[in-house]
N, CA, C and O atoms as a GROMACS GRO file, in nm:
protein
  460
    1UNK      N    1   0.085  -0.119   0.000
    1UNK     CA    2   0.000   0.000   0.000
    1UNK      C    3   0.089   0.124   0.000
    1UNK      O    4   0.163   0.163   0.090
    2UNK      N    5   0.068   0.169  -0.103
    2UNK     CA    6   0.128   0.331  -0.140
    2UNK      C    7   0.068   0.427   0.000
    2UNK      O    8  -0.046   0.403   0.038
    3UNK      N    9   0.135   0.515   0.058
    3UNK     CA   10   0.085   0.636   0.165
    3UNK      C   11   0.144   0.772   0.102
    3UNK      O   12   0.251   0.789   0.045
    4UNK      N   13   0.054   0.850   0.127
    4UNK     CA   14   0.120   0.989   0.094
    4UNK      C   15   0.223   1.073   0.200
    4UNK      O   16   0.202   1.067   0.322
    5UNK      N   17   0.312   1.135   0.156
    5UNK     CA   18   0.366   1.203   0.259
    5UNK      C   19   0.281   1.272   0.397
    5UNK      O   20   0.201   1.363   0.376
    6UNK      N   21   0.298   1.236   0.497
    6UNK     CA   22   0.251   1.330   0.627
    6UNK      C   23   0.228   1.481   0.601
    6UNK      O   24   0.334   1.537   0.573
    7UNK      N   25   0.124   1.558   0.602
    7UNK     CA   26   0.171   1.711   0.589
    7UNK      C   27   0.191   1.789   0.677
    7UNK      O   28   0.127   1.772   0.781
    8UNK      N   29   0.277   1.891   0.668
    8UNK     CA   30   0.350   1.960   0.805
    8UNK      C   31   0.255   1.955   0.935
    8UNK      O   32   0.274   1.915   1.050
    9UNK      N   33   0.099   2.037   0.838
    9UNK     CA   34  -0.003   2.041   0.984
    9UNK      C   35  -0.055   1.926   1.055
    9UNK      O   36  -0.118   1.928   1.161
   10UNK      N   37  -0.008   1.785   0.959
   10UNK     CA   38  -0.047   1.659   1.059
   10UNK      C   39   0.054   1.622   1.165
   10UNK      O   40   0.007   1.535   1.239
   11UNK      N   41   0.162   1.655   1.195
   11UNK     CA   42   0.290   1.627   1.203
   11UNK      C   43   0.322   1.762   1.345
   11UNK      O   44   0.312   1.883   1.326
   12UNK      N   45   0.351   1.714   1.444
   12UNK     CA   46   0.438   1.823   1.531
   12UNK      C   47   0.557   1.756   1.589
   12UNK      O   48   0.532   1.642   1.628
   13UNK      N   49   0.677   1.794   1.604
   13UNK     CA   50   0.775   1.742   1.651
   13UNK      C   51   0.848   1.864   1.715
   13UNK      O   52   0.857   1.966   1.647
   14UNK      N   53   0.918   1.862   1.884
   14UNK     CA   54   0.998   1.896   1.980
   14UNK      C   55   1.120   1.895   1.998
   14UNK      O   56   1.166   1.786   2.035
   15UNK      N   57   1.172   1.957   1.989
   15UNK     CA   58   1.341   1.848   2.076
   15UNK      C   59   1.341   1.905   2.163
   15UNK      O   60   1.299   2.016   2.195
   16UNK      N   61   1.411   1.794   2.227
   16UNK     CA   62   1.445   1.850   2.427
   16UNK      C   63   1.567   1.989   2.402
   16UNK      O   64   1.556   2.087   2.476
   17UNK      N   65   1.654   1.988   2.315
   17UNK     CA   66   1.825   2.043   2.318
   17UNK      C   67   1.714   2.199   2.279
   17UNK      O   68   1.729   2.312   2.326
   18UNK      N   69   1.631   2.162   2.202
   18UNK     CA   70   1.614   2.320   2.178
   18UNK      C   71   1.438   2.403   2.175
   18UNK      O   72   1.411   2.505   2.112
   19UNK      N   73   1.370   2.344   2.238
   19UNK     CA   74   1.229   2.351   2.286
   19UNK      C   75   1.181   2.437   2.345
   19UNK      O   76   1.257   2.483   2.430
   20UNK      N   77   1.031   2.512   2.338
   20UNK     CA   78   1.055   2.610   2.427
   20UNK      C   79   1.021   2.624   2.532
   20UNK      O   80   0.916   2.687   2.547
   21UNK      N   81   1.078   2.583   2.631
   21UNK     CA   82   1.122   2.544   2.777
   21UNK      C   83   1.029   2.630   2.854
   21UNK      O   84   1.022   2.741   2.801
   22UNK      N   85   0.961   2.619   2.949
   22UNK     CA   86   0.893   2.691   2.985
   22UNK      C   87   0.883   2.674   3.187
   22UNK      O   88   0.852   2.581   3.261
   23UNK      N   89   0.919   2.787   3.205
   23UNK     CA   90   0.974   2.756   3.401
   23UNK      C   91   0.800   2.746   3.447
   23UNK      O   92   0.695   2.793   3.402
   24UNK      N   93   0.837   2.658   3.560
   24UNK     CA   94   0.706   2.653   3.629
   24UNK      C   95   0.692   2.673   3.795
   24UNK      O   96   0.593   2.700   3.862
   25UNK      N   97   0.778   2.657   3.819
   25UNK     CA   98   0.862   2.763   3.957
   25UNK      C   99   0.977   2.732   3.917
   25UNK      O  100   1.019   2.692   3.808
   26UNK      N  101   1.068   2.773   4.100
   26UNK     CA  102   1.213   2.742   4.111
   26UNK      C  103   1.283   2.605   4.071
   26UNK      O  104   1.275   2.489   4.112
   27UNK      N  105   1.353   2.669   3.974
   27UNK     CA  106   1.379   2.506   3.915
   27UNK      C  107   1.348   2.370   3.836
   27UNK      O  108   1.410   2.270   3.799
   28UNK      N  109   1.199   2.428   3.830
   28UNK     CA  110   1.136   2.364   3.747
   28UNK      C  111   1.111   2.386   3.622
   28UNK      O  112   1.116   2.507   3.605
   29UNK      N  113   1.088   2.335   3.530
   29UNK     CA  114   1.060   2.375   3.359
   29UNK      C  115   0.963   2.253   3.328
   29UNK      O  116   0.957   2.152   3.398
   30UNK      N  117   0.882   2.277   3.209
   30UNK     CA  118   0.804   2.186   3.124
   30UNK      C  119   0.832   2.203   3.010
   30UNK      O  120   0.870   2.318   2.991
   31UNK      N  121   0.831   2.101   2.868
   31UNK     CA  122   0.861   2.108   2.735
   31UNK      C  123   0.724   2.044   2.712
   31UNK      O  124   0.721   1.921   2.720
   32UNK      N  125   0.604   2.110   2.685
   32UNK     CA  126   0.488   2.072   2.610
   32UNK      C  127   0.430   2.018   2.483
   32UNK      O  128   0.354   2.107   2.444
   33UNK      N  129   0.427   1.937   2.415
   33UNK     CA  130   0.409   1.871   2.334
   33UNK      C  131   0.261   1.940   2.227
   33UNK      O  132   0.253   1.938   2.105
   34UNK      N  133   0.184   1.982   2.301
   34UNK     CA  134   0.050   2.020   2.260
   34UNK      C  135  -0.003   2.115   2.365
   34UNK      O  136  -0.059   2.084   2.470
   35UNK      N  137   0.034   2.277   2.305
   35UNK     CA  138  -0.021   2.390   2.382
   35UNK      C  139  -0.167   2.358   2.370
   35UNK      O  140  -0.227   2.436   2.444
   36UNK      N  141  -0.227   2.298   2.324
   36UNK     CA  142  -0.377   2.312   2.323
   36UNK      C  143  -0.428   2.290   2.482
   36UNK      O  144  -0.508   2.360   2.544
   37UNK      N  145  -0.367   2.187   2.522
   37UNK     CA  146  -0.391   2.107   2.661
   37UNK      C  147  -0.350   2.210   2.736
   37UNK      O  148  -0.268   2.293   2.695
   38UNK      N  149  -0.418   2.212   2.878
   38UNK     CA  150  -0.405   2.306   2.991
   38UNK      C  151  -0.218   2.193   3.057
   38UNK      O  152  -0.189   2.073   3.061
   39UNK      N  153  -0.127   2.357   3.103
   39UNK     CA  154   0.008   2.266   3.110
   39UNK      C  155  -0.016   2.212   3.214
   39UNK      O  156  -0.091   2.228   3.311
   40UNK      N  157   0.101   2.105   3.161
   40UNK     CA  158   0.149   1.993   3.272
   40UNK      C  159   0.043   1.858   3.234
   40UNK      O  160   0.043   1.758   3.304
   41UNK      N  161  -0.029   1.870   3.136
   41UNK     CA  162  -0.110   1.781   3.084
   41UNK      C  163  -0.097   1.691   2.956
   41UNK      O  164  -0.122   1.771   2.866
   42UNK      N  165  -0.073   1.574   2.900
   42UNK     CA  166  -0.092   1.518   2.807
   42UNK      C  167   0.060   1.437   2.791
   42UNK      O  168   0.107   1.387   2.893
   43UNK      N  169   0.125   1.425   2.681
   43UNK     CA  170   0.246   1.408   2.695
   43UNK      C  171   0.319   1.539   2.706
   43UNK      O  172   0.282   1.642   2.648
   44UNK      N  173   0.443   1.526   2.797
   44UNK     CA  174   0.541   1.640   2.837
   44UNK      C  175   0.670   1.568   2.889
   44UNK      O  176   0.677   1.458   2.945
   45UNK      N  177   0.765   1.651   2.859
   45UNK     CA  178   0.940   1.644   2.941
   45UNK      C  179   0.888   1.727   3.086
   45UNK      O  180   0.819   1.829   3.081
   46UNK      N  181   0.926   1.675   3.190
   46UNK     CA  182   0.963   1.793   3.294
   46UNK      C  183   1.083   1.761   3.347
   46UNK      O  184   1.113   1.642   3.360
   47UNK      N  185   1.160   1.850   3.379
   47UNK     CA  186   1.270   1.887   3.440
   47UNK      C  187   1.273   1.905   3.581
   47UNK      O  188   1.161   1.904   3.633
   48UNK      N  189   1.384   1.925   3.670
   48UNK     CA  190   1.414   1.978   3.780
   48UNK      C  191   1.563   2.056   3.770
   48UNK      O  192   1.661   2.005   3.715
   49UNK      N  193   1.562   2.128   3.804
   49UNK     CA  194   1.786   2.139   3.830
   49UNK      C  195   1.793   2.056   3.966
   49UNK      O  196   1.707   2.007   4.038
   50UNK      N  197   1.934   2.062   3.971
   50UNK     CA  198   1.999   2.001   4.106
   50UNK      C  199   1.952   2.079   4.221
   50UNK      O  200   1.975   2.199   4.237
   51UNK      N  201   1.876   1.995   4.308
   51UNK     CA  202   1.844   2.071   4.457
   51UNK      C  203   1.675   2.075   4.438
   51UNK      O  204   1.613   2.038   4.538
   52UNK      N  205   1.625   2.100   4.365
   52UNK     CA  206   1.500   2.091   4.334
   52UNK      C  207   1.393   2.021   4.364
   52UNK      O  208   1.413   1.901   4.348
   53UNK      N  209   1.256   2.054   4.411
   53UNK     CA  210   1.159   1.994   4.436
   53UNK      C  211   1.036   2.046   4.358
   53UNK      O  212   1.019   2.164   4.329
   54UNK      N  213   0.944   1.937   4.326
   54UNK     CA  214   0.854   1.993   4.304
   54UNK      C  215   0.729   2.045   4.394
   54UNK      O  216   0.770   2.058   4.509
   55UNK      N  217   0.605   2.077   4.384
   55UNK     CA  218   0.552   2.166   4.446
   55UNK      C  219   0.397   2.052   4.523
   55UNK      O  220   0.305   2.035   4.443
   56UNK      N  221   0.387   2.016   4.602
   56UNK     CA  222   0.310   1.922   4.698
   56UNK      C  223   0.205   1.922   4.594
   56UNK      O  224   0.154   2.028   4.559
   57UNK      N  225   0.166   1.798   4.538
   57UNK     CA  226   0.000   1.761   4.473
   57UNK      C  227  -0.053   1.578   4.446
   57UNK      O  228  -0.014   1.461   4.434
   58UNK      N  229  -0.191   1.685   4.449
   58UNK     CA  230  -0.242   1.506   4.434
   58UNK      C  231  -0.294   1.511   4.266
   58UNK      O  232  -0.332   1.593   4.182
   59UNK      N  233  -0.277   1.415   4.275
   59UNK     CA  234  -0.331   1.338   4.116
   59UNK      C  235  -0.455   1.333   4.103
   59UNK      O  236  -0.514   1.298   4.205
   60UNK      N  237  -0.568   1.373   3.944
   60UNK     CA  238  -0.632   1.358   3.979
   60UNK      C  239  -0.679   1.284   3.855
   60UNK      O  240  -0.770   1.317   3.779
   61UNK      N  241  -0.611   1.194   3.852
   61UNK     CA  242  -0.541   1.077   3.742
   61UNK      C  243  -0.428   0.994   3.804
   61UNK      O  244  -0.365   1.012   3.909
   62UNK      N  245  -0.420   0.889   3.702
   62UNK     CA  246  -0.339   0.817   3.701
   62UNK      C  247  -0.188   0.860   3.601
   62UNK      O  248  -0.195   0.870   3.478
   63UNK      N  249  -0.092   0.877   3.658
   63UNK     CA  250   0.024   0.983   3.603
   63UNK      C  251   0.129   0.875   3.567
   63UNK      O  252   0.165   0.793   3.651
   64UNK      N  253   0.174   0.876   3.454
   64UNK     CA  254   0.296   0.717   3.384
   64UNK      C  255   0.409   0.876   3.378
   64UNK      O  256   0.396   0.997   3.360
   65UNK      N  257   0.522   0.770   3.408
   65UNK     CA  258   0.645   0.878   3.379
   65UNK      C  259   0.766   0.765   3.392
   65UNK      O  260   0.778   0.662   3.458
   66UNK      N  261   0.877   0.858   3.267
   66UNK     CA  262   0.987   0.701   3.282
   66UNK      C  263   1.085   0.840   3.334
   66UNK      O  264   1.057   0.956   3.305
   67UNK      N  265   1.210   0.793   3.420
   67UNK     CA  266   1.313   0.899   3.415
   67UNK      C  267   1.410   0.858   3.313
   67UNK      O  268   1.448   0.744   3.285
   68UNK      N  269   1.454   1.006   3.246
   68UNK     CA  270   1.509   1.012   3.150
   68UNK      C  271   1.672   0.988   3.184
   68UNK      O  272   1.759   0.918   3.131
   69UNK      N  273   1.671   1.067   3.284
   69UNK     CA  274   1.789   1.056   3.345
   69UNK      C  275   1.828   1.141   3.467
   69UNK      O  276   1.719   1.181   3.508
   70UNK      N  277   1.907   1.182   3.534
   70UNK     CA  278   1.899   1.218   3.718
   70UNK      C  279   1.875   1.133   3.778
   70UNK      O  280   1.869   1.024   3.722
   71UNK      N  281   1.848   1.141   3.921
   71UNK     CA  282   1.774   1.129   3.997
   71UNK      C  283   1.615   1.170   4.013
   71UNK      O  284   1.566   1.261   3.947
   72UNK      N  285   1.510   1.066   4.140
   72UNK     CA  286   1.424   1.159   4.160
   72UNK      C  287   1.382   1.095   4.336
   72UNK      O  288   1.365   0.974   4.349
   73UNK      N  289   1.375   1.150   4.407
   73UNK     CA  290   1.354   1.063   4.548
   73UNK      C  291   1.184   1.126   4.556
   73UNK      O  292   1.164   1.240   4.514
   74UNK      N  293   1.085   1.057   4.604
   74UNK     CA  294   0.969   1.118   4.657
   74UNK      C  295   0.998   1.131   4.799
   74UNK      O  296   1.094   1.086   4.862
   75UNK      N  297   0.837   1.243   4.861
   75UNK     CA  298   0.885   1.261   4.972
   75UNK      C  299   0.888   1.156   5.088
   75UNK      O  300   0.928   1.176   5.203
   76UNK      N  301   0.831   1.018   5.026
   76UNK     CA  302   0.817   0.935   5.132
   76UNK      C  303   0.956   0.799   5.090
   76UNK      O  304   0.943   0.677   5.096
   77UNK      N  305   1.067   0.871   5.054
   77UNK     CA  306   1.207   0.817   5.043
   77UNK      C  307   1.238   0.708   4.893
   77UNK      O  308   1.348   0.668   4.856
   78UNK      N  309   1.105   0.679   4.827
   78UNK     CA  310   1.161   0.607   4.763
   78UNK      C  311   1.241   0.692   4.606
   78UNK      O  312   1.201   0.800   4.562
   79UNK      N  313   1.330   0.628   4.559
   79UNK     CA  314   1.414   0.664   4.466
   79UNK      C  315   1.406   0.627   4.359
   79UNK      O  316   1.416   0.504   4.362
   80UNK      N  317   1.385   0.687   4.198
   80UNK     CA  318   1.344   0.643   4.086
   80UNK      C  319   1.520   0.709   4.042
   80UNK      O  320   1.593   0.794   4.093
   81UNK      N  321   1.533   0.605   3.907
   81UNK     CA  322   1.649   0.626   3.819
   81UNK      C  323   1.666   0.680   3.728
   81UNK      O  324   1.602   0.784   3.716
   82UNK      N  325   1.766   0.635   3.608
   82UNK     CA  326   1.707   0.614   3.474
   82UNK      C  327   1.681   0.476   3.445
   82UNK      O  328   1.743   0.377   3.484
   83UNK      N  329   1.563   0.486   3.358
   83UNK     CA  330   1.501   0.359   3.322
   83UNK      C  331   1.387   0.342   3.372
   83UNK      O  332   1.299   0.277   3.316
   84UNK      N  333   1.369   0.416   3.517
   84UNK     CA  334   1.232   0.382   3.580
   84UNK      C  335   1.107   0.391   3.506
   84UNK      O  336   1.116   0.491   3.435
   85UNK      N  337   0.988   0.330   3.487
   85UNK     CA  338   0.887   0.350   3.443
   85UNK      C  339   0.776   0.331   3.545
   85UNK      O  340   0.755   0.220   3.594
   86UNK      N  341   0.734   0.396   3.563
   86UNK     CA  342   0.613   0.469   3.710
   86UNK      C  343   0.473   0.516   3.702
   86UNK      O  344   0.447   0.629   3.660
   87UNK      N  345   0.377   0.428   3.744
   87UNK     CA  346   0.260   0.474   3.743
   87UNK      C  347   0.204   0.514   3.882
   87UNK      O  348   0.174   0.422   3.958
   88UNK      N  349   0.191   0.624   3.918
   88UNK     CA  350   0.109   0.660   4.032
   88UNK      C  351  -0.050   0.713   3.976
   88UNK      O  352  -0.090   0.777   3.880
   89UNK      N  353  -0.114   0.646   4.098
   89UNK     CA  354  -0.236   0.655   4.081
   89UNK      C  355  -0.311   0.790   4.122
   89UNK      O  356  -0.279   0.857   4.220
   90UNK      N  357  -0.402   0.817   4.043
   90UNK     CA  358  -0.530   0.874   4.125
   90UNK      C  359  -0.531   0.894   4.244
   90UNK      O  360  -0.528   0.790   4.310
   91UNK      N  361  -0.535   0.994   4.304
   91UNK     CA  362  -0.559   0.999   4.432
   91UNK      C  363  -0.405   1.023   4.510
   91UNK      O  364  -0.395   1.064   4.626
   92UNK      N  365  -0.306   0.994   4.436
   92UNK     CA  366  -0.173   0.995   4.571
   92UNK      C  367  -0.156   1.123   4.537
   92UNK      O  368  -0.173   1.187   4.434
   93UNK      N  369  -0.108   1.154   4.678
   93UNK     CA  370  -0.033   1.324   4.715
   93UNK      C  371   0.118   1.271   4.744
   93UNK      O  372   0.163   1.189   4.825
   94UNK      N  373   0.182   1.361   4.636
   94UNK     CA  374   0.276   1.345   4.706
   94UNK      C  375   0.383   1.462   4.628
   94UNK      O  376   0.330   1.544   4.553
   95UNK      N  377   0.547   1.466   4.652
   95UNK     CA  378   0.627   1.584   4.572
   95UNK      C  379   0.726   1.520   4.616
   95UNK      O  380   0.730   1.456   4.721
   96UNK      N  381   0.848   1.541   4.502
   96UNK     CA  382   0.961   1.476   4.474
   96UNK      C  383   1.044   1.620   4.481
   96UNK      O  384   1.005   1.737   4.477
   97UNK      N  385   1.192   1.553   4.494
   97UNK     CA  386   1.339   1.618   4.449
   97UNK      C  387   1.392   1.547   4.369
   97UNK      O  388   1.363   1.447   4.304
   98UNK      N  389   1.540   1.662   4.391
   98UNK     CA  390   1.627   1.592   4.362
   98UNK      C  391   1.746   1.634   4.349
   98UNK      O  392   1.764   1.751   4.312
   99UNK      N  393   1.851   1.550   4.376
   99UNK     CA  394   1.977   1.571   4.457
   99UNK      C  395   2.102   1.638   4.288
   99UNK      O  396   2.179   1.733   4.304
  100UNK      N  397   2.090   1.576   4.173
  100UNK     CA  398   2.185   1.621   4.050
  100UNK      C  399   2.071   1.673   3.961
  100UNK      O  400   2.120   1.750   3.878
  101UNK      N  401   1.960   1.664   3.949
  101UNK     CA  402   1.851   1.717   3.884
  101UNK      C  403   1.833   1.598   3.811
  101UNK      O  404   1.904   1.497   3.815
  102UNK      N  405   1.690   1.627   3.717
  102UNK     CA  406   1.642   1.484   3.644
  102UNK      C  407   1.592   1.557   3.541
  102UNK      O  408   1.604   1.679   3.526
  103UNK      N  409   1.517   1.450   3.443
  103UNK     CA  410   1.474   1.523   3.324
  103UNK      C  411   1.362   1.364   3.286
  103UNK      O  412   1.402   1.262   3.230
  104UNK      N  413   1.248   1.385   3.325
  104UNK     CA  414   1.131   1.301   3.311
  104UNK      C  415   1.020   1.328   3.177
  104UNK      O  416   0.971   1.434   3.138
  105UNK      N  417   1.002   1.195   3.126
  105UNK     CA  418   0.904   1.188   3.012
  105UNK      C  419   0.786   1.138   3.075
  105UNK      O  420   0.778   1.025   3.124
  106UNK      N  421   0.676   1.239   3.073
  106UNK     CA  422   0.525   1.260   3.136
  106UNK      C  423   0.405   1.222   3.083
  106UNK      O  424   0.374   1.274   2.976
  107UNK      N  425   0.351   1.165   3.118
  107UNK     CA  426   0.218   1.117   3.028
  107UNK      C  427   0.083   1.145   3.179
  107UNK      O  428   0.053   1.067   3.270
  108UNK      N  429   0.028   1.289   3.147
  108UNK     CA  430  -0.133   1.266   3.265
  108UNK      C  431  -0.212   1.345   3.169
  108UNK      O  432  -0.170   1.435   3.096
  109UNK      N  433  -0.348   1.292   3.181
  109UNK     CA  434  -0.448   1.360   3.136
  109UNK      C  435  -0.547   1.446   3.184
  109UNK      O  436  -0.643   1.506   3.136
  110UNK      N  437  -0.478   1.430   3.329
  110UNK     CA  438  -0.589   1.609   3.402
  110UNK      C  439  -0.504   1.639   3.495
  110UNK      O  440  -0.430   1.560   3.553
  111UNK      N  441  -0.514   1.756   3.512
  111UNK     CA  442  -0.399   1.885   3.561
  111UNK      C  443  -0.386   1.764   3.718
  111UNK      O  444  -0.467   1.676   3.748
  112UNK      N  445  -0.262   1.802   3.790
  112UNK     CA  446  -0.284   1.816   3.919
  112UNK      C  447  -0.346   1.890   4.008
  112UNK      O  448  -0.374   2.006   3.978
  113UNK      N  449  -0.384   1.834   4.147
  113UNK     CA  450  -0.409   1.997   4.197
  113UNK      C  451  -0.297   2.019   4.330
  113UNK      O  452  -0.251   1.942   4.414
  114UNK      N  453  -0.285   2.109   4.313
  114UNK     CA  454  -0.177   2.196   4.456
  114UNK      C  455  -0.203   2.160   4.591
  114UNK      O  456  -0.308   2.183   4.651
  115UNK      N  457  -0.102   2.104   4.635
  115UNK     CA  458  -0.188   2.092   4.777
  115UNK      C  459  -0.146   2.222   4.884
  115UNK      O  460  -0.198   2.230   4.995
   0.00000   0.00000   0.00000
């Protein structure tokens, strides 16, 4: 089966090296995949720098994320790598660091909320 070329407007593509990075507090950044979605929603990169935490929330979804690379400790001690692939559920509260910074590939489909 013959296919026609993809056309630009079917087609969006990112790179991490040069994206437009967008801070979400101290230390934090998001690389959004689809501004349409309210951020921090759909597929996304998020970041931390070294020293960094993110900001206390619960899920109000089920949230998949692999680390790309860093570190990431949650606040109740456990430690993700690279390689990790992580589903937290619905309903958990919780907020991570991290000690060299990390750089995580995000998959949620409704915002968090702040605790």
């Amino acid at each position: 089966m013959q296919m026609d070329p993809i056309s630009p407007d079917l087609r969006t593509v990112v790179n991490l090296e040069d994206g437009d990075w967008k801070a979400l507090g101290p230390g934090e950044s998001i690389l959004q995949l689809d501004d349409s979605l309210p951020v921090g929603t759909g597929f996304h990169v998020y970041r931390l720098d070294p020293g960094a935490s993110s900001t206390p929330h619960e899920h109000t979804c089920d949230e998949h994320f692999l680390i790309l690379d860093g570190d990431l400790l949650d606040h109740d001690g456990f430690r993700y790598g690279p390689g990790d692939m992580v589903m937290l559920h619905r309903g958990t509260r919780h907020n991570s660091r991290t000690e060299t910074g990390c750089t995580i590939a995000v998959y949620i489909a409704t915002p968090e909320v702040n605790l």
